[in-house]
C-alpha positions in Angstrom: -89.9 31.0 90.0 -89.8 31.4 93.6 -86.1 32.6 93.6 -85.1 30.5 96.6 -81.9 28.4 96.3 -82.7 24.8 95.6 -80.4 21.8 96.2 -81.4 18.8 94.0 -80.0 15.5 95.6 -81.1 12.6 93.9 -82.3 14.0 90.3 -79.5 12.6 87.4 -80.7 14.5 83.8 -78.2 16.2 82.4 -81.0 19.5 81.6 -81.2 20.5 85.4 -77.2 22.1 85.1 -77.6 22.0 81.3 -80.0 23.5 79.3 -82.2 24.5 82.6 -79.1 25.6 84.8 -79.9 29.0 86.4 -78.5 30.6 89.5 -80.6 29.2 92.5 -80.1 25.6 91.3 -77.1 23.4 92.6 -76.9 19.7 92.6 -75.1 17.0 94.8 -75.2 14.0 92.7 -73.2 13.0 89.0 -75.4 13.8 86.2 -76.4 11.2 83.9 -73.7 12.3 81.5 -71.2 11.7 84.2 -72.7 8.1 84.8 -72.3 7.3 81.4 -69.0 8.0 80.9 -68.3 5.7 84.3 -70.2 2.6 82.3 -67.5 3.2 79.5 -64.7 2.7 82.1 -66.3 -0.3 83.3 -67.2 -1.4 79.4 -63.2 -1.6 79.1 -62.6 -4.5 81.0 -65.4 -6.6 80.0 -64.9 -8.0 76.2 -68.3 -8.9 75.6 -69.6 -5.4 76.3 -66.4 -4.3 74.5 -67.6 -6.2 71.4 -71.6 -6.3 71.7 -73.8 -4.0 70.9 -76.5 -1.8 73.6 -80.4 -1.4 73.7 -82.0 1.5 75.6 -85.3 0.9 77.4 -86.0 4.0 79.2 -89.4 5.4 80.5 -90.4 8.3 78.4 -90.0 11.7 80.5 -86.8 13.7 81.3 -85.2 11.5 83.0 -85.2 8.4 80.6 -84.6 11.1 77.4 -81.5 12.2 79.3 -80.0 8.8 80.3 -80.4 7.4 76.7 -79.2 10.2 75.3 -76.0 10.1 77.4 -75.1 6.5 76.8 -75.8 7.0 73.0 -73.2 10.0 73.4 -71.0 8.0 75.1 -67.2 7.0 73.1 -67.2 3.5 72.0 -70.9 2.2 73.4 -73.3 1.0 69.8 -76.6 1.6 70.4 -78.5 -1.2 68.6 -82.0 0.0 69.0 -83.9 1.7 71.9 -87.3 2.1 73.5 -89.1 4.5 75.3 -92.4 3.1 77.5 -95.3 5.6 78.9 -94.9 5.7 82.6 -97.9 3.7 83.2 -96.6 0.5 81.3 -97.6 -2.9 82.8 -97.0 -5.2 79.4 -93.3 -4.8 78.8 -93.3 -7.9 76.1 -93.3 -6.1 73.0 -90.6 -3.6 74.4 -88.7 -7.4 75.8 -89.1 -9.1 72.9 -87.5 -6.1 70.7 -84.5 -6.3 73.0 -84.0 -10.4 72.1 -84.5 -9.9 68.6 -81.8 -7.1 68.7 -78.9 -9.2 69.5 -77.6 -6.6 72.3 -75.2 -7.6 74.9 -76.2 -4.8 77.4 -79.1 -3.7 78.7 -79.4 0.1 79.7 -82.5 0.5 81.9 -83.3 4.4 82.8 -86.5 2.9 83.9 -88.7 5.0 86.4 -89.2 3.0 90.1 -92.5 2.0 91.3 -95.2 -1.3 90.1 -94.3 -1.1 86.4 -90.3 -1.6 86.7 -91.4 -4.5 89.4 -93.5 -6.0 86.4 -90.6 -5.3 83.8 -88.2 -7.3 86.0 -90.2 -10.3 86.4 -91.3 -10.5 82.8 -87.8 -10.2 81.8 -87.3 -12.8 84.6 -89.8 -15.1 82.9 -88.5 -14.7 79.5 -84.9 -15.4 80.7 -83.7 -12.7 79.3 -81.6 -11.5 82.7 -79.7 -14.6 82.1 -78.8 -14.1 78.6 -78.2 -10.0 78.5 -76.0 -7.8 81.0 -78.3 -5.2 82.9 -77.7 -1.8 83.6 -79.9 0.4 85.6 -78.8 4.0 86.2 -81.9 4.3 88.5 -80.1 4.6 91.6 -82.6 1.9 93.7 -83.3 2.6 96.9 -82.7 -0.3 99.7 -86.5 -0.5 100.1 -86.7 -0.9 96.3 -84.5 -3.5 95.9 -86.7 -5.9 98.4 -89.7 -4.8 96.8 -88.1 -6.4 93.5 -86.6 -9.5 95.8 -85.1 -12.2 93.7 -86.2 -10.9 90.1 -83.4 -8.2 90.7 -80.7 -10.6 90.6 -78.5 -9.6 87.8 -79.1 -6.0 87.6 -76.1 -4.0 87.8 -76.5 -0.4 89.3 -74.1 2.2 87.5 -75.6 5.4 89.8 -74.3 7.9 92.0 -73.3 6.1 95.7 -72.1 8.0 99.0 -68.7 6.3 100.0 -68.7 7.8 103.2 -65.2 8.3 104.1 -65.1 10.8 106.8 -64.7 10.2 110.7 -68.6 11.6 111.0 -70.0 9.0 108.9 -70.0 6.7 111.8 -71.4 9.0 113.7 -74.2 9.8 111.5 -75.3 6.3 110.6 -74.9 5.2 113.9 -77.6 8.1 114.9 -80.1 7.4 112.5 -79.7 3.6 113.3 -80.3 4.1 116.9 -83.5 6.7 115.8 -85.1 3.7 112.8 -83.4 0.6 114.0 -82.2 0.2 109.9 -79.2 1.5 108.2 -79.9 4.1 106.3 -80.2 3.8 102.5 -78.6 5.2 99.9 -81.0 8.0 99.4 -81.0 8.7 102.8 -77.2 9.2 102.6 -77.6 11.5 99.2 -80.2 13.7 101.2 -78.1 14.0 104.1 -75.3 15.0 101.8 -77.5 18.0 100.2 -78.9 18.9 103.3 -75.8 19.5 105.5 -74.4 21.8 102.5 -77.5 23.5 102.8 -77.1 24.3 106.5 -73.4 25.2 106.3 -74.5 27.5 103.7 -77.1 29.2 106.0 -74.5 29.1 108.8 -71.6 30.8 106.6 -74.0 33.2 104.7 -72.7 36.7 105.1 -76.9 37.2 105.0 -79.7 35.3 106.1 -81.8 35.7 102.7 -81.9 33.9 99.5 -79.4 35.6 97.8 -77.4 35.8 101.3 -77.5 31.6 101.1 -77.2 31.1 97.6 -73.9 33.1 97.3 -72.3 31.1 100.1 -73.0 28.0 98.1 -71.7 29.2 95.1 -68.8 30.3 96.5 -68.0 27.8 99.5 -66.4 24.8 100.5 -68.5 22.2 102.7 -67.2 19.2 104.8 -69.5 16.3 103.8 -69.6 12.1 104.4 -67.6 11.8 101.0 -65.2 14.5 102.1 -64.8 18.6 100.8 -67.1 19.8 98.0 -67.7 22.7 96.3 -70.0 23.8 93.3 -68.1 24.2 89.8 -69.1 27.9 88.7 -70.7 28.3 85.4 -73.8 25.2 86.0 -73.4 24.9 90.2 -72.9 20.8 89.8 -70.7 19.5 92.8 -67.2 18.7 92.3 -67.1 15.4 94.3 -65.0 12.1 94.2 -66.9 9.9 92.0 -66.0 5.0 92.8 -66.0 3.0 90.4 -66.4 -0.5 91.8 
């Protein structure tokens, strides 16, 4: 609306350089699509997820529509049921005790952060169900997430988009905002220093300082970054970055 260019650094539905795509929208992290078809890789080496079937919890707004839409699309992965829980859940049992009674080996968990996911881990916690089910959780959780959840988030496994910073000024840069918050910075720190030092190269290299001036040089540039050179594939503007399986 505001014709500004926009660059969307921790947002994973496929819809933002799908359906919604439009010329002042770029994006610096894999779409849920993408992270999907990274699960199957890692599906392959494990025989019970090669064998066993998959439920879908996911909250019920854009993001959790995408995810479970892009494991269900996803070669090979049976979906054996799925959920989808308003925002504001707090009792997760019925939506827990659906996943038990479906036999599934995997868990996938586009669940929204905040007090409810807290609840839904230490329900699940309670009904050992993280024991007996593998967990995935293309959330992406924040460092200060993941002691907010403390031991009920042993087990989950986090298939989302991670900086491997593999250039000589990542040290530099972590080193800095160590010095400045006396913590290492978290992964959404990392992703938001990713999209922001595109965004200044862009103003730096634009041929003019206006929106259009900016949003041409990041359609049409190359930018160093922690994870190395990136550019923007044409057509929906969604980086074209190394993406680790580990």
């Amino acid at each position: 609306r505001l014709d500004i260019p926009t660059i969307q650094s921790s947002a994973v539905a496929d819809e933002i350089t799908g359906a919604h795509c439009n010329a002042w929208t770029f994006r610096t992290v894999p779409t849920a699509g993408t992270i999907s078809r990274a699960v199957q890789k890692l599906r392959q080496s494990d025989k019970e997820l090669l064998d066993g079937g998959w439920y879908t919890l996911a909250s019920d707004y854009l993001y959790g529509r995408s995810s479970a839409k892009a494991i269900a699309a996803t070669p090979g992965i049976k979906i054996v049921g799925e959920s989808f829980a308003p925002l504001d859940t707090t009792d997760w049992t019925p939506y827990l005790n659906k996943i038990v009674a479906s036999g599934a080996k995997a868990l996938w968990l586009p669940v929204a952060l905040g007090a409810p996911y807290v609840q839904l881990m230490t329900q699940a916690n309670n009904l050992g169900l993280v024991q007996k089910i593998k967990i995935f959780a293309p959330t992406g959780l924040p460092q200060e997430f993941v002691e907010q959840l403390g031991d009920s988030g042993i087990g989950i496994n986090e298939p989302a988009s991670a900086v491997l910073a593999t250039e000589p000024g990542a040290k530099v840069a972590v080193d800095a905002y160590f010095a400045a918050h006396k913590k290492a910075p978290s992964e959404g720190v990392l992703q938001s220093y990713v999209g922001t030092s595109i965004m200044l190269q862009a103003i730096k290299s634009a041929a003019k300082i206006s929106p259009e001036g900016v949003r041409d040089a990041l359609q049409k540039g190359t930018f160093d970054t922690l994870v190395g050179q990136v550019r923007f594939r044409p057509g929906d503007q969604q980086i074209v970055a190394p993406l680790w399986a580990a």
